[in-house]
C-alpha positions as CSV (number, residue, x, y, z in Angstrom):
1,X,113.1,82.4,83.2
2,X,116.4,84.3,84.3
3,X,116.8,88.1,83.5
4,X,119.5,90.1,83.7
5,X,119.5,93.9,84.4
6,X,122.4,96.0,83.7
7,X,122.7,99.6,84.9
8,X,125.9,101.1,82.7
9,X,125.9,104.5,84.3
10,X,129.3,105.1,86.6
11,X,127.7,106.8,88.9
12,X,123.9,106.8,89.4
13,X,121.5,104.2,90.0
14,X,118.3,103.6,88.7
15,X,115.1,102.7,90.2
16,X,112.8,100.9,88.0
17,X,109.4,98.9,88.7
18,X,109.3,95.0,85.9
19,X,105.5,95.0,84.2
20,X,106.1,91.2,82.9
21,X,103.1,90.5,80.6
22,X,104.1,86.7,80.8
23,X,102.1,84.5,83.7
24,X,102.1,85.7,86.6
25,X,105.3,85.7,89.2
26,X,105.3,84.8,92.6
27,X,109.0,85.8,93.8
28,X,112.4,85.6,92.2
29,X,115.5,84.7,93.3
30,X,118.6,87.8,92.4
31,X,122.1,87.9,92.3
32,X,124.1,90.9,91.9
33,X,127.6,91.4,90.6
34,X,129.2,94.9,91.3
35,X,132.3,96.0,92.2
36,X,133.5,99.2,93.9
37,X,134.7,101.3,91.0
38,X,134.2,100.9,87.6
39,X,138.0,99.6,86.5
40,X,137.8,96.9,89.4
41,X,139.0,93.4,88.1
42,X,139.5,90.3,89.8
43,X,143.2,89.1,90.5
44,X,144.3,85.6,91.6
45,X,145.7,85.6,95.2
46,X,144.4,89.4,95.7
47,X,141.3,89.9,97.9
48,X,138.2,89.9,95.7
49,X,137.2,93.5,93.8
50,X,134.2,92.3,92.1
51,X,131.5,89.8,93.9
52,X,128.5,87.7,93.2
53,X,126.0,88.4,96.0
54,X,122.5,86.2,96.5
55,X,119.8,89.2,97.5
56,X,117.2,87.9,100.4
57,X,114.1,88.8,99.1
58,X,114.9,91.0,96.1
59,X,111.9,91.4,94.0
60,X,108.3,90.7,94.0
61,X,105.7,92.2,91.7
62,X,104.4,95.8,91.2
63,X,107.9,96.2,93.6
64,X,110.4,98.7,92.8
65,X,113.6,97.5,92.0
66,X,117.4,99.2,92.5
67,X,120.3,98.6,90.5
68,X,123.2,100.3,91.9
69,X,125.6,101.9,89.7
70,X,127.8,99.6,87.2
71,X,125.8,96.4,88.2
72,X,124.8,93.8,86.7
73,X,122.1,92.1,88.5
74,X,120.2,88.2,88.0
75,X,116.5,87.6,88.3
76,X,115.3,84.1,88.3
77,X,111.3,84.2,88.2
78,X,109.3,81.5,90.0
């Protein structure tokens, strides 16, 4: 099971701790995409303004989790 967590705000991030009432998780895999400012786009043959990055150990139950401001971040449950 993937989920995605958004955080919209500009400028605040948000802590939040996952209560899953599914089976029980193990670890999970995260990606996060997040450029610097809000208005940052991608441009072909410019450096990159927005990036995927894999997150070495991200999550694990009862865990607290941080999504930076205007980020979208990728759980994948195992």
């Amino acid at each position: 099971m993937t989920i995605g967590l958004i955080n919209y705000s500009p400028r605040q991030p948000v802590s939040l701790k996952l209560k899953l009432a599914a089976k029980p998780v193990a670890a999970a895999a995260a990606w996060r995409i997040q450029g610097a400012a809000l208005g940052d786009v991608n441009i072909p043959g410019k450096p990159e303004a927005v990036r995927v990055t894999s997150l070495e150990g991200a999550w694990s139950p009862n865990e607290r989790f941080l999504l930076p401001a205007h980020s979208i971040t990728l759980l994948r449950l195992q």
